[in-house]
Structure formats: structure tokens, C-alpha cells
C-alpha positions in Angstrom: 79.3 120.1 84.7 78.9 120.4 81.1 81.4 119.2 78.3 82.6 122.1 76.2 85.1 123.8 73.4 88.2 125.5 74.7 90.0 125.4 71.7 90.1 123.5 68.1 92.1 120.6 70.2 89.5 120.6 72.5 86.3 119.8 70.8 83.7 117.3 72.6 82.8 114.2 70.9 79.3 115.5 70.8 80.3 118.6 68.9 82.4 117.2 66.4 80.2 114.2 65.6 77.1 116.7 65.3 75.3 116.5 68.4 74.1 113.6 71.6 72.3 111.2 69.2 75.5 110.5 67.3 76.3 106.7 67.1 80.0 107.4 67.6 82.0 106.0 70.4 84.1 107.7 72.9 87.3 106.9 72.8 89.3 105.6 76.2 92.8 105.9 77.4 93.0 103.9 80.3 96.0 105.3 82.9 97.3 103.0 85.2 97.7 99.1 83.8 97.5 97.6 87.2 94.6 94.5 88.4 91.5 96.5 88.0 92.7 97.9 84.7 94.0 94.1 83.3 91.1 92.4 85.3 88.1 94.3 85.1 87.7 97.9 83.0 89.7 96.6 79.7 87.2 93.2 79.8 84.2 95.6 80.4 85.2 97.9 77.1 85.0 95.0 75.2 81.5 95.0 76.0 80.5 98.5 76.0 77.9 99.7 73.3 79.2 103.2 73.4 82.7 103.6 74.2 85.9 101.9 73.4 89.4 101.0 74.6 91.6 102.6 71.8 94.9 103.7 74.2 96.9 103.1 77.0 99.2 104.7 79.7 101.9 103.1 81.6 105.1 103.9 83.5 105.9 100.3 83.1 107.2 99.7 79.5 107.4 96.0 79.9 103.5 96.0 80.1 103.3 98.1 76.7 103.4 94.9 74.1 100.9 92.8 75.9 98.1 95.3 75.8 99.3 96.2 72.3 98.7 92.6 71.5 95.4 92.0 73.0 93.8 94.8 72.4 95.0 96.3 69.3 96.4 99.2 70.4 98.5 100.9 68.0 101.9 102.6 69.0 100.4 106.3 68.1 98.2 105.8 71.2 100.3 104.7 73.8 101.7 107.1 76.4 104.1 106.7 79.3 102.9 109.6 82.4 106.3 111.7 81.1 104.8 112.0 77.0 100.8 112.4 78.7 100.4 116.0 77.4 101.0 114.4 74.2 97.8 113.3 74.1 95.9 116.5 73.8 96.9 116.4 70.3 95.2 112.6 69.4 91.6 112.6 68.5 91.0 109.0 68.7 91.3 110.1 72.5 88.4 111.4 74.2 88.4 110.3 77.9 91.3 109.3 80.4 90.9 107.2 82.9 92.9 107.3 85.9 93.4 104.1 87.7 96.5 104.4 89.8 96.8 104.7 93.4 94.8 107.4 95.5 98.3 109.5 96.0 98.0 110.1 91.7 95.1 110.9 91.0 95.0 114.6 91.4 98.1 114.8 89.8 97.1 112.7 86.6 93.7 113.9 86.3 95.0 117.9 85.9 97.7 116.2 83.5 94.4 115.2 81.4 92.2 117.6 81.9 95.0 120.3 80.4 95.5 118.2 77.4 91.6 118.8 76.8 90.7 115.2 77.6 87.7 113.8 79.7 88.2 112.3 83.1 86.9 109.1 84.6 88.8 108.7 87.6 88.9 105.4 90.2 87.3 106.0 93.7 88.2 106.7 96.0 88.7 110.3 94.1 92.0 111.7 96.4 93.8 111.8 99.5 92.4 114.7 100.0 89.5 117.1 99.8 92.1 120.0 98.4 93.3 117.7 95.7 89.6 116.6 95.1 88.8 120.7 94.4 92.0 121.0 92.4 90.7 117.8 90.1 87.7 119.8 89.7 88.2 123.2 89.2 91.0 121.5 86.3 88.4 119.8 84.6 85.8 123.0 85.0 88.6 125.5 83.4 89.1 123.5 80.6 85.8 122.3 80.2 85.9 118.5 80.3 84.1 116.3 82.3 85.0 114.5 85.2 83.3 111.4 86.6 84.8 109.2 89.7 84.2 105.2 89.2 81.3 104.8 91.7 80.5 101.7 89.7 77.6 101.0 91.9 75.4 104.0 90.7 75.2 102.7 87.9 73.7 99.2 89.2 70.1 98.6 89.6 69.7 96.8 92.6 71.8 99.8 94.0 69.4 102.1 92.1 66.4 101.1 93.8 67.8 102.0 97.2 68.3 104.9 95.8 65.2 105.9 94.5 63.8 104.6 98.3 66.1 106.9 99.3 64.1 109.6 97.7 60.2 108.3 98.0 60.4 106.6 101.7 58.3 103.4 101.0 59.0 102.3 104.4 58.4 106.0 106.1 61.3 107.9 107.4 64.2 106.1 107.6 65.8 105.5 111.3 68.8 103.7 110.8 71.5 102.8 108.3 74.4 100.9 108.5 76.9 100.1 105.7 79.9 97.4 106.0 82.5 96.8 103.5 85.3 94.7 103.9 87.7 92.4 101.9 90.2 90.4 103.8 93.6 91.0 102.7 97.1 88.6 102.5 99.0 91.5 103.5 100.7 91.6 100.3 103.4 94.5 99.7 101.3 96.4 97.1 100.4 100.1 97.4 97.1 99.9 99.8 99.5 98.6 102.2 101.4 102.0 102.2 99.8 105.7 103.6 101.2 108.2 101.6 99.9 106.2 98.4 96.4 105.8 100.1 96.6 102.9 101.4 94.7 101.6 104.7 90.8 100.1 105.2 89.5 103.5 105.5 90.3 105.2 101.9 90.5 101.2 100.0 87.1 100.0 101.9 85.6 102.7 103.9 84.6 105.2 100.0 81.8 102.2 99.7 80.8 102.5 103.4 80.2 106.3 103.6 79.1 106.8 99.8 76.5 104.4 100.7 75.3 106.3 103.9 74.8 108.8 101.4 72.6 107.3 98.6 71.1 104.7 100.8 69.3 108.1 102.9 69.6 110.9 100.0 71.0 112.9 103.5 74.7 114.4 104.2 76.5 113.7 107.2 77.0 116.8 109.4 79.1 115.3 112.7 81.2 111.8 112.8 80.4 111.3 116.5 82.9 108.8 116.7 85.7 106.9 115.2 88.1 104.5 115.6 90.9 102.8 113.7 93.1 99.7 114.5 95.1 96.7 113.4 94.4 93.2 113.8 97.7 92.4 112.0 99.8 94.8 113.2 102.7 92.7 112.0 100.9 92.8 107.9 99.4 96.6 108.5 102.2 98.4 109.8 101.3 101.8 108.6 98.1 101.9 107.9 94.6 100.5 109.1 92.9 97.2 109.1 89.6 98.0 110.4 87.9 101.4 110.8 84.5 102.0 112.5 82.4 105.1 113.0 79.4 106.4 113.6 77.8 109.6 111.8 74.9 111.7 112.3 73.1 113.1 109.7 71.7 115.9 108.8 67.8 114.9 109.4 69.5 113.4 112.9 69.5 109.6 111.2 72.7 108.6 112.9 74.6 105.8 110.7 77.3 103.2 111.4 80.0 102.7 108.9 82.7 100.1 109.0 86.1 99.5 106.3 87.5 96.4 106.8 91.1 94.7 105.4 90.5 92.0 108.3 86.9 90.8 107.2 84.7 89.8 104.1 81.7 92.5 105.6 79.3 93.1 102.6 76.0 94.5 103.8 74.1 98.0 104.1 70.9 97.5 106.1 68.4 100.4 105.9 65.4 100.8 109.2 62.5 103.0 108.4 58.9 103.5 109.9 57.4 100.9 108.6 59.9 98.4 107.7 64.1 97.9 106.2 65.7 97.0 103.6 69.3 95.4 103.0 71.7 94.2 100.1 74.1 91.5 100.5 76.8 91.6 99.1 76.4 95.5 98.6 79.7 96.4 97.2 80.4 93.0 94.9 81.6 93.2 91.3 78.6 90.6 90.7 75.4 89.5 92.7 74.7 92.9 94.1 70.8 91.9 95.6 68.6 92.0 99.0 65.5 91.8 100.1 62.8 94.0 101.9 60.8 93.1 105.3 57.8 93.0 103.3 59.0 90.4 100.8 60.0 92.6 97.9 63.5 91.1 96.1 66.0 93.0 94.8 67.5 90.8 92.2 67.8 93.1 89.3 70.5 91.6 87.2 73.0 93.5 84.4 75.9 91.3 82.0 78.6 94.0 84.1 78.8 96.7 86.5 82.1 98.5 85.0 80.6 98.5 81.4 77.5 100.1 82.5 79.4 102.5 84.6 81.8 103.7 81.3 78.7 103.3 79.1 76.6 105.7 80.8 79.6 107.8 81.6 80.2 108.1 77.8 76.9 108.9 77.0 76.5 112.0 78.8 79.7 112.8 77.2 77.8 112.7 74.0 74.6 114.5 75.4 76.6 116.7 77.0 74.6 116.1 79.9 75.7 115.3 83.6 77.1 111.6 84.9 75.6 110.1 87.9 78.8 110.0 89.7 80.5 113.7 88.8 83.4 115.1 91.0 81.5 116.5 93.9 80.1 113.3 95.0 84.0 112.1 95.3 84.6 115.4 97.2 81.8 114.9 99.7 82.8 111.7 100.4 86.9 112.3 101.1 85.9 115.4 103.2 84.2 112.6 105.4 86.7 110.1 105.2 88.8 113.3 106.3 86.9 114.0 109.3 86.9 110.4 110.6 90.5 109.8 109.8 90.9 113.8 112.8 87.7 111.9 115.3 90.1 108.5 115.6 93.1 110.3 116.2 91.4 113.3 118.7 88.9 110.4 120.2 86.8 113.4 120.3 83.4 114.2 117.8 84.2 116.1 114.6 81.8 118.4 112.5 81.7 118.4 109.2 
């Protein structure tokens, strides 16, 4: 999807700073001032070589002065959700970036896309695979580009099992499995909640299956199994701690997934031919590395994963080229998520 003109108010960063190899830098709104806005994405713009945090969207006034402070935000470019639209009319704002829980980001993403703004939004993209094509199809009409936080595309180590992915090293790959977990407190915060997207699966289980994907460059055609549970039953009341499942793919690779709230699992294992391949941690904010049966060590090392994710995502803003990580991936992936959420429940296989 290509960045565009709609109208005056519109106009890409590319086209009114004269084309890709401008030096200019993209200017970010970030929308949703929770942890990984505070902890990790406003740290990483500091960082960034070619984009910037310049304004800020909250529904929780009380935040507004703190950011203001630290960041220098001034009062012209903060917005609560109620004044977003605003925002279509401020040029230091070229991309939104919607981190709020799952159950918003359709909603907020259409809200930016109208005002003529860019979208980075967090993964995983929507509770949904209808809001997903609604995210889209916003973006397309008014011709802004829309990128979901799959931060890990945009880290090396990562990248190299990719690019395996693609040229087979090890001969045809067999197997894959891919674990993520991160053990939770049970703390009364959204991801403990359903209708705000909450549970292992959508939280834990967007790393599991998006890495099914890139780790064998193949799409899953049939979850052959599924099943979702609580540990805690007494901390995960309505939604999951654990999910496992099992996929086949479309070559006939089948590959074994599991989300986890209960567990610290951090490892996708590839088997080909003539060898495998893992990471561990796979999913981490730092340390992302592994090791091939042959030796090889994948130890590639960047300062941060979230400023090379908005980085690259603001320069094919300014190319007006593509992002590694555009809307469709986030669509394939919730339309699995989808179908193993319907195989737990039936207990029976599901085609996608």
C-alpha cells in the first residue's frame, strides 16, 4: 500500500518535503499512554534517526503534564480520543500510533486514517478479522499507510530465519514449533478482560502464529487442534492462561503453537532435511539469538528493537514504498487466532 494525496490536508511527508531522500522526520502521535507507550516506544523515539515523538493522545488528562514535561510536547499537539479528528488539520503530525487495548484499535485507527494521518498500530492488529479489513480498507480510501508493531521484523536475528525461510539451507523444512509465554500476577488490567482482548491467545499467541509464518514463508490452511485452559482459574476468570494448537500448513509442515500467561516459554525451533535451527528468547524486547545444528550463531545485535521498527516504518513513509509489517500480515494472523479460538470450543479441526 502506497502513501498518497487525498486532499491539501492530506499530503505525505514525501510529497511535501520533495520526494524519499528528504532528511525530514515523520512526525509521531502516539495514542494510548499506557506501559508500552511510557516504557518502551517514547524511549525508542528518542533514538530514532528518522522519526520523532512530537504529540500525544490520551483519555486520561492527569497523564497530559508529565509527557508535556518530558518530552516537550506542546499543548497544540495534544489530543484527548473526543478532539482526535482534530488532528487532520496539524502538520507537525504525520503518523498515529495506536497503542490501546485490542478492543480499540479498529475504532482509533479509522478515527486516524479519516483525519489523513498514517497508522502504526500495536499487534496484535484486532479482535477480529472484520475489524482488521475495516482498519484497512480505511487506511486504503484515504490513502495512508498502515503498519502493525511486529517489532520483530524488523530484528536481524529474526531476519535471518526469515530469509531461511525463503532459501532452505537445511532442505525442506519438517517441523516448527513456536512458544511464547510471559507469566502474569494476575493483575486487574485489560488483558485480564475478553471483550478488551484480553486472554494468552490474542496477548501471547500473535508472536506464536506470526512466527509459524515467517519462520516457514508458508500459510496455515487447517488448525487440527486446539485447546484453551486456566491454571489460575481463580486470577483468569474470563479469559485464557494457556492455549495450544497444532496447524497444518499449506506445503503439509504441521506446526505446534503455544500462548502462555502461566509460563516464561520463549523459543521457536525450526527441523529441516538436513538440520534446525532455534532462537531463545524469540519474542524478547532484548537478546533475541540462537543457534543452528551446524554451529552457525545467531547473535546479530541492534541498540533497540522498537526504534528500528518506527524507523523503518517511517522511511517507507518517505519512499513511499511498502513496510515489512503492512495490515495484511495482522489480518492473516487474527483470521488464525480466529479459527483456533472456534477448534477449542468445537474440539473439532477447523479450515482456514
Amino acid at each position: 500500500m502506497l502513501s498518497g494525496v487525498g486532499c491539501a490536508s492530506k499530503q505525505t511527508p514525501a510529497a511535501r518535503s520533495g520526494g524519499g531522500g528528504s532528511s525530514r522526520k515523520i512526525g509521531v502521535a502516539l495514542l494510548g499512554l499506557g506501559d508500552y507507550a511510557e516504557s518502551q516506544l517514547a524511549p525508542a523515539l528518542q533514538k530514532t534517526q528518522h522519526c520523532e515523538l512530537r504529540g500525544i493522545v490520551t483519555g486520561t488528562p492527569d497523564k497530559v503534564k508529565k509527557w508535556q514535561s518530558k518530552y516537550s510536547i506542546p499543548d497544540a499537539n495534544v489530543y484527548d480520543y473526543d478532539t482526535l479528528p482534530r488532528i487532520a488539520n496539524n502538520p507537525e503530525i504525520d503518523v498515529v500510533y495506536v497503542v490501546t487495548p485490542t478492543a480499540l484499535h479498529a475504532k482509533f485507527t479509522v478515527m486516524a486514517a479519516e483525519a489523513g494521518k498514517h497508522v502504526w498500530c500495536e499487534k496484535p492488529m484486532a479482535m477480529n478479522a472484520a475489524e482488521c479489513q475495516r482498519m484497512i480498507d480505511a487506511c486504503r480510501k484515504n490513502k495512508v499507510q498502515l503498519a502493525i508493531g511486529y517489532r520483530l521484523h524488523h530484528e536481524p536475528n529474526t531476519q535471518t530465519v526469515m530469509q531461511y525461510a525463503k532459501d532452505k539451507p537445511y532442505g525442506a523444512i519438517k517441523e516448527v514449533s513456536a512458544l511464547a509465554g510471559d507469566k502474569s500476577n494476575g493483575e486487574d488490567t485489560w488483558r485480564m478482560h475478553a471483550n478488551m482482548g484480553g486472554g494468552a491467545l490474542y496477548d501471547m499467541g500473535v508472536y506464536s502464529v506470526n512466527a509459524i509464518h515467517y519462520a516457514t514463508n508458508d500459510e496455515p490452511v487447517r488448525v487440527v487442534r486446539a485447546r484453551q485452559w486456566a491454571e489460575r482459574p481463580d486470577l483468569f476468570r474470563e479469559v485464557d492462561e494457556i492455549t495450544e494448537f497444532e496447524l497444518e500448513l499449506k506445503s503439509g509442515i504441521r506446526a505446534y503453537g503455544k500462548a502462555s500467561r502461566g509460563d516464561n516459554d520463549n523459543k521457536l525451533e525450526v527441523k529441516a532435511e538436513r538440520g534446525s535451527y532455534h532462537l531463545e528468547p524469540m519474542q524478547a524486547y532484548t537478546g533475541v539469538s540462537g543457534e543452528t545444528s551446524d554451529g552457525v550463531e545467531l547473535e546479530l545485535e541492534i541498540d533497540n528493537q522498537q526504534a528500528q521498527q518506527m524507523d523503518d516504518d517511517a522511511q517507507a513513509i518517505l519512499a513511499q514504498g511498502a513496510p515489512k509489517a503492512p495490515g495484511e500480515v495482522g489480518l492473516r494472523d487474527i483470521r488464525v487466532i480466529e479459527a483456533i479460538i472456534k477448534a477449542a470450543k468445537s474440539g473439532a479441526p477447523v479450515e482456514l
